[in-house]
Each structure stands twice: as structure tokens, then as C-alpha cells.
Residue frames relative to the residue before (quaternion, step in Angstrom):
aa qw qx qy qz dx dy dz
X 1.0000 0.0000 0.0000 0.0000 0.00 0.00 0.00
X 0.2807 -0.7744 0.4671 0.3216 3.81 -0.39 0.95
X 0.8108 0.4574 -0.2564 0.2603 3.17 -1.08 0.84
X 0.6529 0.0068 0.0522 0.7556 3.01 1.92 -1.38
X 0.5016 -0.6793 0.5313 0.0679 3.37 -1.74 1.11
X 0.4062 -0.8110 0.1532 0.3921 3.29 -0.32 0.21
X 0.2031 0.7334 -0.4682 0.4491 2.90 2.50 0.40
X 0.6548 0.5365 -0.4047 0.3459 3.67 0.30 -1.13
X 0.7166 0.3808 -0.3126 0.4938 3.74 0.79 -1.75
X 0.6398 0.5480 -0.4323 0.3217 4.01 0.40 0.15
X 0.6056 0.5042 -0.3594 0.4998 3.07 1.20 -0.57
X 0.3251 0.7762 -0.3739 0.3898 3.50 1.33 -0.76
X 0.5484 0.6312 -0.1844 0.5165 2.96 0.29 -2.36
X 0.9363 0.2143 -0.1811 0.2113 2.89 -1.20 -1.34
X 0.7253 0.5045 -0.2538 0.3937 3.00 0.86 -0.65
X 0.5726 0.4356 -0.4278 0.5471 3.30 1.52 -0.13
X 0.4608 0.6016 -0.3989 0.5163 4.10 0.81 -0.39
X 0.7506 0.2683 -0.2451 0.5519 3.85 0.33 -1.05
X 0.1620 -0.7389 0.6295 0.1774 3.39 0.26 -0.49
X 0.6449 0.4255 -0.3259 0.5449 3.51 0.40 1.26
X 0.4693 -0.6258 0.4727 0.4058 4.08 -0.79 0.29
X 0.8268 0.3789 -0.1646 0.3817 2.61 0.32 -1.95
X 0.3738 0.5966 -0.4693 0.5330 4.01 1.19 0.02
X 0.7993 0.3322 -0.1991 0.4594 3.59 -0.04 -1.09
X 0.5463 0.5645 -0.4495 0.4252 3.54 0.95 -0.32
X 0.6478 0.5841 -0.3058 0.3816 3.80 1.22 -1.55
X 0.6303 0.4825 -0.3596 0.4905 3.40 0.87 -1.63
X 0.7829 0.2958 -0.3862 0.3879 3.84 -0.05 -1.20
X 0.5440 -0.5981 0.5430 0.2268 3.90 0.45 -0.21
X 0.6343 0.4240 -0.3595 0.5372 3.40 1.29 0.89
X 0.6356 -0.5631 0.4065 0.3372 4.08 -1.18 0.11
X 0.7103 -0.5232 0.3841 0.2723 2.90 -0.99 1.08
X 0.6802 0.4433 -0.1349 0.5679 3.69 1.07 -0.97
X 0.4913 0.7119 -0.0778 0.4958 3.27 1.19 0.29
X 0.6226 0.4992 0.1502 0.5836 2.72 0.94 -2.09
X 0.7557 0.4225 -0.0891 0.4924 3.63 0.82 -1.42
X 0.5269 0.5280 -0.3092 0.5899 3.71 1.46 -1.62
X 0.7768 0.3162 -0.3219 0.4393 4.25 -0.41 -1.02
X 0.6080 0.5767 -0.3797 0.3920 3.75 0.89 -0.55
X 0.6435 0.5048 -0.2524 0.5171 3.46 0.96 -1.15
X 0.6133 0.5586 -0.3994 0.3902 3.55 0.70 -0.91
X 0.6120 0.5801 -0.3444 0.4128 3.76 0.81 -1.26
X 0.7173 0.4583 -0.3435 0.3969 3.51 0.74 -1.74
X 0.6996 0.5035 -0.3299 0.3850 3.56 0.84 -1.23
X 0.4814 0.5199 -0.4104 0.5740 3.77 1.02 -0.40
X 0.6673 0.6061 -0.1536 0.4045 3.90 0.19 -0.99
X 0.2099 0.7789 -0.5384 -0.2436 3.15 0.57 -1.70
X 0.7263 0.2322 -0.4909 0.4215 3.31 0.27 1.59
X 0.7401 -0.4865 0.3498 0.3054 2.85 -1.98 0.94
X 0.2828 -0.7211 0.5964 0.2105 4.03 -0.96 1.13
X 0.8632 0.1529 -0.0879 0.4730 3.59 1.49 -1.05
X 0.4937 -0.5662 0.5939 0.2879 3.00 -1.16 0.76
X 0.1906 -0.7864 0.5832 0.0716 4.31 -0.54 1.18
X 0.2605 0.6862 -0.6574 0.1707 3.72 -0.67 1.26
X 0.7694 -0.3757 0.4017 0.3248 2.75 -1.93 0.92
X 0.8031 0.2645 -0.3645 0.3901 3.86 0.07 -0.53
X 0.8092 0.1296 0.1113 0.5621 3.76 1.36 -0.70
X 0.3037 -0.6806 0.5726 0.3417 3.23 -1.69 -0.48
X 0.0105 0.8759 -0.4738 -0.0904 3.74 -0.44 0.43
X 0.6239 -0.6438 0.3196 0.3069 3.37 -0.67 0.70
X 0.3596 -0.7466 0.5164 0.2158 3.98 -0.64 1.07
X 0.6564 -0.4540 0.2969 0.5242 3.96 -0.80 0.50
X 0.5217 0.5988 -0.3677 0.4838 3.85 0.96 -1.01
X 0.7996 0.4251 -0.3049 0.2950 3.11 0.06 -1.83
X 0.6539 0.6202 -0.3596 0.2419 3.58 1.15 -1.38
X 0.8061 0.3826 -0.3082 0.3297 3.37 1.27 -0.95
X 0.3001 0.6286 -0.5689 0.4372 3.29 1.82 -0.47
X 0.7947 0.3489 -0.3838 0.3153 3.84 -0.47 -1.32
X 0.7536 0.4248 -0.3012 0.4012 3.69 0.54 -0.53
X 0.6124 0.5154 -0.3408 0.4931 3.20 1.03 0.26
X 0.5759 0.4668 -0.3432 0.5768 3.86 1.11 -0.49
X 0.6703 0.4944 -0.3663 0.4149 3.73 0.95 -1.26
X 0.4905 0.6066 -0.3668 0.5069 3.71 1.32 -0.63
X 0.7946 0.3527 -0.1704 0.4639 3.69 0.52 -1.43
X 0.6040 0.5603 -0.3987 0.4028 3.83 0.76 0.00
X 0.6356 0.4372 -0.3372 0.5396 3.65 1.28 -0.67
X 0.4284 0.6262 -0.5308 0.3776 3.53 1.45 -0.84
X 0.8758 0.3770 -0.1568 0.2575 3.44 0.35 -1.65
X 0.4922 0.7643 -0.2378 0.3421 3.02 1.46 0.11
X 0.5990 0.5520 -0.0944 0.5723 2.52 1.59 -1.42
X 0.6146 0.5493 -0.2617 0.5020 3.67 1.08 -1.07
X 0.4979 0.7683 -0.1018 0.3892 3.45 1.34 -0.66
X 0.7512 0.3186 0.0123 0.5780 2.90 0.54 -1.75
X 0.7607 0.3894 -0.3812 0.3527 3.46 0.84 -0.98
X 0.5755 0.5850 -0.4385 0.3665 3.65 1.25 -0.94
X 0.5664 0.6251 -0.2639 0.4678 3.73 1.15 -0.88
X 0.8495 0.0899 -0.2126 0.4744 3.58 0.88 -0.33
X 0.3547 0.4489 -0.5793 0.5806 3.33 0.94 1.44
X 0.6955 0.5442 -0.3531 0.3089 3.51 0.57 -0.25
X 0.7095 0.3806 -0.1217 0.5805 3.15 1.51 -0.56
X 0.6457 -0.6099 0.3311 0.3186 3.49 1.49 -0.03
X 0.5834 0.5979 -0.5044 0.2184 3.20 0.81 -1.15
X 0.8233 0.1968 -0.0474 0.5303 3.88 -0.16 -1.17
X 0.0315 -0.5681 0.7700 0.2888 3.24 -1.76 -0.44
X 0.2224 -0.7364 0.6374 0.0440 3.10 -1.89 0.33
X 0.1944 -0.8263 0.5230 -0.0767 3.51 -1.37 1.36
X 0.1151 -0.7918 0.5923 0.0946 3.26 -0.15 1.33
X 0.2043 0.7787 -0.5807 -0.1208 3.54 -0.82 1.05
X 0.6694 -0.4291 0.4865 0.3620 3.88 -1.91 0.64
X 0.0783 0.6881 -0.7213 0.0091 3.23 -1.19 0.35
X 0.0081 0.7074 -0.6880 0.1621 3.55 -0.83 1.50
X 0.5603 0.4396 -0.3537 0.6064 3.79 1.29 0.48
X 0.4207 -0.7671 0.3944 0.2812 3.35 -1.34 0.27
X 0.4291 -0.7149 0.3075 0.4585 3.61 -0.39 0.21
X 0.4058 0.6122 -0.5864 0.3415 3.29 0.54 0.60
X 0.4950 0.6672 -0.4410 0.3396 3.34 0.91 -0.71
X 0.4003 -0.7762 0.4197 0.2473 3.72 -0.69 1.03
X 0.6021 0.5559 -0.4030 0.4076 3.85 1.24 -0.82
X 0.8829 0.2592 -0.1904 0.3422 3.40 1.00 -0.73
X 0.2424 0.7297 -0.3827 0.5121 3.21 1.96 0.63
X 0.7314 0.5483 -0.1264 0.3852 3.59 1.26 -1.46
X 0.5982 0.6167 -0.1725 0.4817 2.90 1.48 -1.57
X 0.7719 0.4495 -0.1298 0.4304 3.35 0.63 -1.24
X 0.5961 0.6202 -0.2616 0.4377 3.33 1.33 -0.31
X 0.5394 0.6057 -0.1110 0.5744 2.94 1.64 -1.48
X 0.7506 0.2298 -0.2654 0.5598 3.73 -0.07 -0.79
X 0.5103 0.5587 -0.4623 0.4622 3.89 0.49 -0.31
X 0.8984 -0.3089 -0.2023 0.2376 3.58 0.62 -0.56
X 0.0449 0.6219 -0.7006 0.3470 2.66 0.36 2.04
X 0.7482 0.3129 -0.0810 0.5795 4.05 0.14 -1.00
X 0.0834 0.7418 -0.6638 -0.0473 4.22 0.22 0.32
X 0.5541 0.7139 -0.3458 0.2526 3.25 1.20 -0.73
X 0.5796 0.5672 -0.2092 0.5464 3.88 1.43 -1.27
X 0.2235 -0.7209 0.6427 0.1317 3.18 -1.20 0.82
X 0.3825 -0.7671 0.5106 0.0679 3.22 -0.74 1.04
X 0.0031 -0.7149 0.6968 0.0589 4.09 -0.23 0.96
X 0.1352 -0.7621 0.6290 0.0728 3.32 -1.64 0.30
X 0.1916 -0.7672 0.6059 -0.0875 3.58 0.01 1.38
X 0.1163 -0.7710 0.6215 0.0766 4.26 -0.63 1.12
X 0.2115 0.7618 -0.5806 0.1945 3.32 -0.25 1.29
X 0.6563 -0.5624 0.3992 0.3060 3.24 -1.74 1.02
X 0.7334 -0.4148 0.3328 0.4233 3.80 -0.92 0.42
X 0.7441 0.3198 -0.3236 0.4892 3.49 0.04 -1.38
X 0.6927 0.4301 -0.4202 0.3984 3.75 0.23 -0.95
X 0.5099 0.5135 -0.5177 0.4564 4.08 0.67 -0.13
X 0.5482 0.7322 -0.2169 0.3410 3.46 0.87 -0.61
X 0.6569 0.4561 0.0010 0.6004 2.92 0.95 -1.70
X 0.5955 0.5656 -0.2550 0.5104 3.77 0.94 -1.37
X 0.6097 0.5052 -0.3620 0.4919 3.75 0.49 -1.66
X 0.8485 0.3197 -0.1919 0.3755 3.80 0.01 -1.73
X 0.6436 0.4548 -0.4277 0.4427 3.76 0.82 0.58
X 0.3862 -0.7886 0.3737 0.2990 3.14 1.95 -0.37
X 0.2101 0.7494 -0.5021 0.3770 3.50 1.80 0.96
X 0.6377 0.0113 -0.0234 0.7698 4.04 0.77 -0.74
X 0.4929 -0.6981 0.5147 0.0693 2.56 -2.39 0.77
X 0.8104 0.0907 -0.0620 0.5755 3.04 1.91 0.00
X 0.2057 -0.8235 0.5232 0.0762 3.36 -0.75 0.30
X 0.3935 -0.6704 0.6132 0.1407 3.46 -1.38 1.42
X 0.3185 0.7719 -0.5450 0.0755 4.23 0.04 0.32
X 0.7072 -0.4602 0.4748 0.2504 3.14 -1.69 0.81
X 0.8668 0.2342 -0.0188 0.4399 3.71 -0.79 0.31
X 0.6847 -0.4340 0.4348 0.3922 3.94 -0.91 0.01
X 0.0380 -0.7715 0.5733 0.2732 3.32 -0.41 0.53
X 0.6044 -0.5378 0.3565 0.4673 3.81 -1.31 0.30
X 0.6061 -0.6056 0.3595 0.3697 3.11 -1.21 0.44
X 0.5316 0.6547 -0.4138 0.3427 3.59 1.25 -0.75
X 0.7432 0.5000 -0.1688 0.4112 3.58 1.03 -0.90
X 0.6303 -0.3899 0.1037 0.6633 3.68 1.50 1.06
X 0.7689 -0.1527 0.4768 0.3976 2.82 -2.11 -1.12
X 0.0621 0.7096 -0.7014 -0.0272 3.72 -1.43 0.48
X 0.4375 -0.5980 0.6663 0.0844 3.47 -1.93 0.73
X 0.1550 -0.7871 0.5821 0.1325 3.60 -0.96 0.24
X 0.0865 -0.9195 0.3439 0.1698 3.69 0.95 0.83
X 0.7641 -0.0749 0.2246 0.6001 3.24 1.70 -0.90
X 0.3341 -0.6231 0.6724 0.2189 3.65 -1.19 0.17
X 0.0346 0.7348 -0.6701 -0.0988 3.20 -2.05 0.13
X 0.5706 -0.7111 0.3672 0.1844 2.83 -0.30 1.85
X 0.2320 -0.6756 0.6528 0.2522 4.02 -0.98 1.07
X 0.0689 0.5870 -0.7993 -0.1090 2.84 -2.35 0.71
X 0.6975 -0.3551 0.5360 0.3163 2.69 -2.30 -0.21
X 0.1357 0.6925 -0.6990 -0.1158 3.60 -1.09 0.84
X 0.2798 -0.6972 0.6573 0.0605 3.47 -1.14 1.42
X 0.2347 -0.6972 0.5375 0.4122 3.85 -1.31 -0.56
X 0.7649 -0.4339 0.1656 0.4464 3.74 -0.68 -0.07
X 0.6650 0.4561 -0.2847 0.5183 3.39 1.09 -0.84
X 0.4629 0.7177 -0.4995 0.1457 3.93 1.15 -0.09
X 0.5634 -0.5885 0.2996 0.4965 3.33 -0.54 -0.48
X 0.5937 0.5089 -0.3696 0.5019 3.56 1.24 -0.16
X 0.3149 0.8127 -0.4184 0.2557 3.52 1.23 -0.11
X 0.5725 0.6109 -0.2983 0.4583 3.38 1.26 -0.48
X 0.7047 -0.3575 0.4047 0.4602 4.14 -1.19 -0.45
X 0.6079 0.5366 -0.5269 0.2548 3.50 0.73 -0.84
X 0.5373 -0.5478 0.5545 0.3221 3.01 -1.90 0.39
X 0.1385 -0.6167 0.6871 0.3585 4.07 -1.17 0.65
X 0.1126 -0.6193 0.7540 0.1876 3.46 -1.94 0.15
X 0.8213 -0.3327 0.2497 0.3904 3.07 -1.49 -0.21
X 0.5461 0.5998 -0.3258 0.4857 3.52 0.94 -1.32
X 0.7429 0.3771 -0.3841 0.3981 3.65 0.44 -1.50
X 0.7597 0.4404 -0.3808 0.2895 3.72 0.51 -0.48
X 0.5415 0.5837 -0.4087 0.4460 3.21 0.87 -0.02
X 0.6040 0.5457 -0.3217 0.4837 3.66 0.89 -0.34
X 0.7168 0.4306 -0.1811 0.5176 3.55 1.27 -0.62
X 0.4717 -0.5808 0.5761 0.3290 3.71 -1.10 1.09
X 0.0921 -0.7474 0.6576 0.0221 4.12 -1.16 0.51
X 0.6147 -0.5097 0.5188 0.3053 3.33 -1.87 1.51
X 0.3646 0.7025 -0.6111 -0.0074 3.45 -1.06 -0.21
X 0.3517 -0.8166 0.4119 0.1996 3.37 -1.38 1.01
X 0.7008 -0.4343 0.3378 0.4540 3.36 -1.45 -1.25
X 0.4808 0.7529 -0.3478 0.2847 3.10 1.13 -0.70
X 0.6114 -0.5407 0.4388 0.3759 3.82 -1.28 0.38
X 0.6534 0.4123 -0.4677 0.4294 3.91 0.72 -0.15
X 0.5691 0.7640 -0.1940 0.2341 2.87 1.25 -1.35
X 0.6212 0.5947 -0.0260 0.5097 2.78 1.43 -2.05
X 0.6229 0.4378 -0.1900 0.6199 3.97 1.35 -1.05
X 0.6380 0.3286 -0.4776 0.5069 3.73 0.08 -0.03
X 0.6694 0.3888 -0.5196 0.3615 3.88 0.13 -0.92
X 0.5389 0.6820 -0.4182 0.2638 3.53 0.73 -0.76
X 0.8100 0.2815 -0.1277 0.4984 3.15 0.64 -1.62
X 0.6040 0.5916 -0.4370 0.3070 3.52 1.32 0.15
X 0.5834 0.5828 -0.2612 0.5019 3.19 2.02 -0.49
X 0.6449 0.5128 -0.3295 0.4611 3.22 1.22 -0.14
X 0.7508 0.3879 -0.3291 0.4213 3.47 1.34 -0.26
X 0.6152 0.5824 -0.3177 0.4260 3.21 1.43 -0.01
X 0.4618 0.5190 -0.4394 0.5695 3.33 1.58 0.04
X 0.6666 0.3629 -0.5143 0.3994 3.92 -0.06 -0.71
X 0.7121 0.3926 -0.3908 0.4313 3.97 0.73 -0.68
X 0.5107 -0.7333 0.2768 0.3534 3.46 1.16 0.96
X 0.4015 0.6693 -0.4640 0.4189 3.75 1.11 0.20
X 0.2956 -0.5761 0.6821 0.3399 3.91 -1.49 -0.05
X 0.4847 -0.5884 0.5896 0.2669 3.82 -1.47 0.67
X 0.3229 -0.7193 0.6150 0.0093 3.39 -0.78 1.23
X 0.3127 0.7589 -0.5677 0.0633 4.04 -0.16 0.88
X 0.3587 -0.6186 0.6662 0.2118 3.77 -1.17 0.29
X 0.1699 -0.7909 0.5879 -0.0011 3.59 -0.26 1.58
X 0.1920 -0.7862 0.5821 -0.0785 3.13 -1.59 1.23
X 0.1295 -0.7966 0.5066 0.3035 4.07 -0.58 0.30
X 0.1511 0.6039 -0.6505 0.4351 3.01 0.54 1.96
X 0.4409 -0.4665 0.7271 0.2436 2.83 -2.63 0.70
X 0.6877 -0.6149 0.2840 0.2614 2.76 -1.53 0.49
X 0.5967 0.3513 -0.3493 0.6313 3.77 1.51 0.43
X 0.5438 0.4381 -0.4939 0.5181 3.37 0.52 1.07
X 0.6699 0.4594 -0.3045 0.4975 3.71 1.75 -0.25
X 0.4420 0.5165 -0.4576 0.5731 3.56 1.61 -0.20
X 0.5777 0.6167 -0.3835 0.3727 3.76 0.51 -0.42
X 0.8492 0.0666 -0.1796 0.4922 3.33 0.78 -0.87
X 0.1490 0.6941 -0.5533 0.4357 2.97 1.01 1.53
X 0.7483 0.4753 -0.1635 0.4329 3.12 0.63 -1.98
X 0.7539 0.3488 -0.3533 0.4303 3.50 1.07 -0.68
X 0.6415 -0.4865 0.3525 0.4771 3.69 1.21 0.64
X 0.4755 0.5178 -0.6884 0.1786 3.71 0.19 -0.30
X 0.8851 0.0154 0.2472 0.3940 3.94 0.22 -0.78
X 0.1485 -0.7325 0.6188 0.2417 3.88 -1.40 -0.32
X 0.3461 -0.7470 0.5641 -0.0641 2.22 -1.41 1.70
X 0.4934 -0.4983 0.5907 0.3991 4.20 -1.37 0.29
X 0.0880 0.5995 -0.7955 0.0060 3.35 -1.88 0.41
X 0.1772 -0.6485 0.7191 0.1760 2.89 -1.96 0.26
X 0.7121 0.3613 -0.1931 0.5702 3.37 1.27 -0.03
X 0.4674 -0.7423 0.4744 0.0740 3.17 -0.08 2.60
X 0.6330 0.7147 -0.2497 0.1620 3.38 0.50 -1.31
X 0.6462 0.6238 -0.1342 0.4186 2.69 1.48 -1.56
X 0.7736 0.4350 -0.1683 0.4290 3.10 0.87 -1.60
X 0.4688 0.6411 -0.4528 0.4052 3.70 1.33 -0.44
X 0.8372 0.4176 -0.3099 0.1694 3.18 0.77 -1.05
X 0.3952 0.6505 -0.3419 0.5511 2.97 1.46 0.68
X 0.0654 -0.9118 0.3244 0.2432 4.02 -0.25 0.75
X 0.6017 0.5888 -0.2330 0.4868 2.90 1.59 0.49
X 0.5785 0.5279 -0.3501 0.5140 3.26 2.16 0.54
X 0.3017 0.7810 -0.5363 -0.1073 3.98 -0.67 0.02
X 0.3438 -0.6711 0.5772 0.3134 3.19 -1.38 0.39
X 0.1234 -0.7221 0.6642 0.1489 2.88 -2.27 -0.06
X 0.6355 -0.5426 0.3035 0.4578 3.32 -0.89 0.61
X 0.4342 -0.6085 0.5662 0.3472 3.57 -1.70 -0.27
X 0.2299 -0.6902 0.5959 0.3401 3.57 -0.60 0.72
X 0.5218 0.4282 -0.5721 0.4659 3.28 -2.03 0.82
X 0.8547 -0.2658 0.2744 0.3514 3.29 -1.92 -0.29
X 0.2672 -0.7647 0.4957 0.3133 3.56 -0.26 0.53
X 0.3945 -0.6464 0.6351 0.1526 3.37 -1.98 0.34
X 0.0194 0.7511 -0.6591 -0.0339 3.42 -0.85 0.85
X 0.3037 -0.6970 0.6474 0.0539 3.33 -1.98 0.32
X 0.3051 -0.8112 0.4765 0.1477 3.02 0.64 1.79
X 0.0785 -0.7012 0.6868 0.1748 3.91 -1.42 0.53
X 0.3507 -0.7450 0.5674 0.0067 3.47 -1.03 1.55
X 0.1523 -0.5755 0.7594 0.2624 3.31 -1.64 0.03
X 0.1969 -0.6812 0.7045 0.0303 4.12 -1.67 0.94
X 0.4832 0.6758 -0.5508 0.0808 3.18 -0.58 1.09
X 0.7409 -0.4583 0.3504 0.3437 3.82 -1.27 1.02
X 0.3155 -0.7857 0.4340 0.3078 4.07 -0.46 1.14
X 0.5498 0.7122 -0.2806 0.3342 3.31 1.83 -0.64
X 0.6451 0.6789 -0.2551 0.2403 3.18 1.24 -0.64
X 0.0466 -0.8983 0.4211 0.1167 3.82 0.39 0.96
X 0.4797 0.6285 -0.5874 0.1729 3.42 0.64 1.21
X 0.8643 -0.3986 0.2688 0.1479 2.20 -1.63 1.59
X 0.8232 0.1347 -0.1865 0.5190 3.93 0.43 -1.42
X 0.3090 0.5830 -0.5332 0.5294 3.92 1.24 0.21
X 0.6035 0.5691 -0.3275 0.4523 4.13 0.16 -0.63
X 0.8719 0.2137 -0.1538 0.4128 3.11 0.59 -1.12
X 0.4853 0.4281 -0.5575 0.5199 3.32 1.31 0.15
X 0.5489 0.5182 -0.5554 0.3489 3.82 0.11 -0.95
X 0.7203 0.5803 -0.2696 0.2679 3.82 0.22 -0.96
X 0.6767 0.4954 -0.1291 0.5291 2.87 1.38 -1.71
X 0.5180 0.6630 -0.3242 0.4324 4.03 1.81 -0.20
X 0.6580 0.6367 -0.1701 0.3643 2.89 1.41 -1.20
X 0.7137 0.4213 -0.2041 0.5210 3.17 1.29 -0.77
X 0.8588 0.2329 -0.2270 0.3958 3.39 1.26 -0.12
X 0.1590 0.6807 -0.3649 0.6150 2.33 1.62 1.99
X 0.8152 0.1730 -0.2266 0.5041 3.26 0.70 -0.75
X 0.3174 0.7350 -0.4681 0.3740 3.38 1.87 -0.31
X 0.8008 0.5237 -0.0541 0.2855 3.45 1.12 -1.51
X 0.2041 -0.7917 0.3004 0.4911 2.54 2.19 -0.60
X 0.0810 0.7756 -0.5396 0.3173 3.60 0.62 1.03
X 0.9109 -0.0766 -0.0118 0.4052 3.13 0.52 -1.36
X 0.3212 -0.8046 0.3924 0.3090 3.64 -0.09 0.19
């Protein structure tokens, strides 16, 4: 770091923890004058005061508080970075940071993950819950190493898998009006206003529902919410409306919500893996492999 060491931002630390020099001087095992000589250096590098100097102590100035809580933010950063380069170096583990922008309830990737868990116990597995586009963005800084997303991802944004589809339906509650035998088809939904959230599936069904309601020459009618999509089976259940899913689960858990297919051509919501071809770890390989097969298990791929 030009200017300051990181011996300098600890003493920092401490000295903002002890509130006092000559305290922080005991704990590190160095003089007070010392203590004071590496402090000044920071402020003069800075050009502002970190402490506030009184007779009973030292305390930290508005500057100083975030300067300190920001390095204390970056020191575990590097720690961690530390530890992990140190154990790729010796082999012992690998590790996989992957995006989720799907939920785990979802069964293809509930499975998927189960499956490479134990085959490979060895890989640590992080999980980071982030909206589609920002997995994106994540993938091409190489912050995560993969990504669970709704839909196809574009090609500009790496390499993608298709692991599987999940068929959309209609989830109504009992007292709706379709609550009866009748069959719904397409025609009937388009005539009807629909729940729909924010979320990334959510956000992929209006798409492709606006796209099918244009070929039946009609416009899609939806009542938009900044809800996930099991927070929209919710106000299903409480009657506000009926809403699309691709994810049955949700709505089950509600007992007063079910779904049913749409007669006519069916709709699916492909579920993808997104992940950067540059990327040469090592346990990213072996999940990418171990996808492949349960991909075509799924009939995803052929």
C-alpha cells in the first residue's frame, strides 16, 4: 500500500479499540512515542486528523471512524485471501463460489448440488444470493465462479448449461373463480389482470408471458409487486388474485393455493448454469462436468 504498511493500519486498530496511546503502545509491545510517530504518519499521508488528542485518551474523529472501519473490513478481506492462496498451494481443498438468483427449493439445482457435494466433499462450496444481472457482472470480475439463473443467459456473458426446464402454471386459491373444474387456457388468461413479482423468475415468466400473449394478439395484463415469488403465492392464498409460477413448491406451501396446468402448448422456464470459459478453477471443472450429466439425465442435453 503506498504510503502506509499494514503494521501502520494495526496500530490504527488498536489504538482506536484502547482508546489511549500509551494503552496501545502496552498491548503492541512498543513506546508510546512510537505508537504516536506511525499514527501521525497515516494522518499526514491522509491529510486528516484520525484522533481527536485529550488528556484522558484518544478518540476517533468522523474521518478517522470510517478510515478505521473500512481497513478493519479490508484486513479480514486479506486474511481470508491469505489463507485461501496458502491452501491451494498445498492442495489440501478447493473452493467454489457459486451465484444463486434461483431458489433452493428448486429441485434441478437442489439435486445438482447434492450430487457434486458428495462426489468432491473435498470443495468448499460458498453461496453468494444475487440478482441475475449482478451474477453477470460477478462471473466477469471473477468474484463467483458460477451462477444458478433463470432463463438463457446471453452468450456475451460466458459459457451457459441448460440443466432443465420447469413447466409454468397457474396458482389460483380455492375461493378463486377458476376454483371450479373448468379448464384455464391461454385465451382465459389473457383476459385476466395477474400477481407477478420482482424477483429473477418472476421477472422471466412476464417476459415470456408477454411474448405469448402477443402471438394470441391480446396485450398481458399483470399487477406488479416487489415480491419474490413465494411471497406472491402468499397473496394468492390471501385471495388478492392468480398468479404464474414455475416453482410448484412454493405455492404448495400454502393450503389453500393450487395450481394447474394451462391447456394448449406448454410454457417452460429453462434453469441454466453462467459461468466465465476463462476460468481455470480446477473444482468449477468438475462441477461443469458433473452438470453435464445431469443435464442430459434431465434431458436438457442430448
Amino acid at each position: 500500500m503506498i504510503g502506509i504498511d499494514l503494521r501502520d493500519l494495526e496500530i490504527l486498530r488498536v489504538v482506536a479499540a484502547a482508546g489511549s496511546f500509551r494503552k496501545a503502545g502496552q498491548k503492541l509491545g512498543i513506546g508510546q512515542s512510537a505508537v504516536s510517530r506511525r499514527v501521525h504518519k497515516v494522518e499526514e499521508f491522509l491529510g486528516i486528523s484520525v484522533f481527536e488528542r485529550q488528556t484522558t485518551g484518544a478518540s476517533l474523529t468522523y474521518a478517522g471512524r470510517r478510515f478505521v472501519a473500512t481497513t478493519r473490513s479490508a484486513s479480514k478481506k486479506i486474511e481470508v485471501a491469505v489463507r485461501d492462496a496458502r491452501t491451494c498451494a498445498v492442495g489440501d481443498e478447493g473452493k467454489l463460489l457459486i451465484a444463486l438468483s434461483i431458489s433452493l427449493r428448486d429441485s434441478i439445482a437442489r439435486e445438482l448440488l447434492s450430487a457434486f457435494s458428495k462426489a468432491h466433499p473435498d470443495v468448499r462450496l460458498e453461496f453468494h444470493r444475487l440478482e441475475k444481472d449482478e451474477t453477470f457482472t460477478r462471473l466477469s470480475h471473477r468474484e463467483v465462479d458460477l451462477g444458478f439463473v433463470m432463463g438463457v443467459p446471453p452468450s456475451e456473458f460466458g459459457d451457459q448449461l441448460s440443466l432443465g426446464s420447469k413447466r409454468i402454471v397457474i396458482a389460483i386459491a380455492d375461493n378463486d373463480q377458476w376454483a371450479g373444474e373448468r379448464d384455464v387456457t391461454w385465451t382465459d388468461l389473457a383476459q385476466r389482470t395477474l400477481l407477478i413479482g420482482s424477483s429473477d423468475d418472476q421477472l422471466e415468466i412476464e417476459k415470456r408471458m408477454t411474448i405469448r400473449f402477443s402471438e394470441l394478439g391480446c396485450r398481458a395484463k399483470f399487477h406488479h409487486h416487489m415480491l419474490g415469488g413465494g411471497d406472491v403465492m402468499g397473496l394468492v392464498a390471501l385471495g388478492f388474485g392468480a398468479a404464474l409460477t414455475a416453482d410448484q413448491s412454493a405455492a404448495t406451501r400454502y393450503p389453500t393455493v393450487s395450481t394447474r396446468p394451462i391447456l394448449g402448448a406448454e410454457e417452460s422456464l429453462p434453469v441454466s448454469l453462467a459461468w466465465r470459459p476463462e476460468n481455470d478453477n480446477p473444482a468449477l471443472r468438475r462441477f461443469i462436468s458433473l452438470a453435464r450429466i445431469e443435464a442430459k439425465r434431465n434431458g436438457a442435453l442430448s
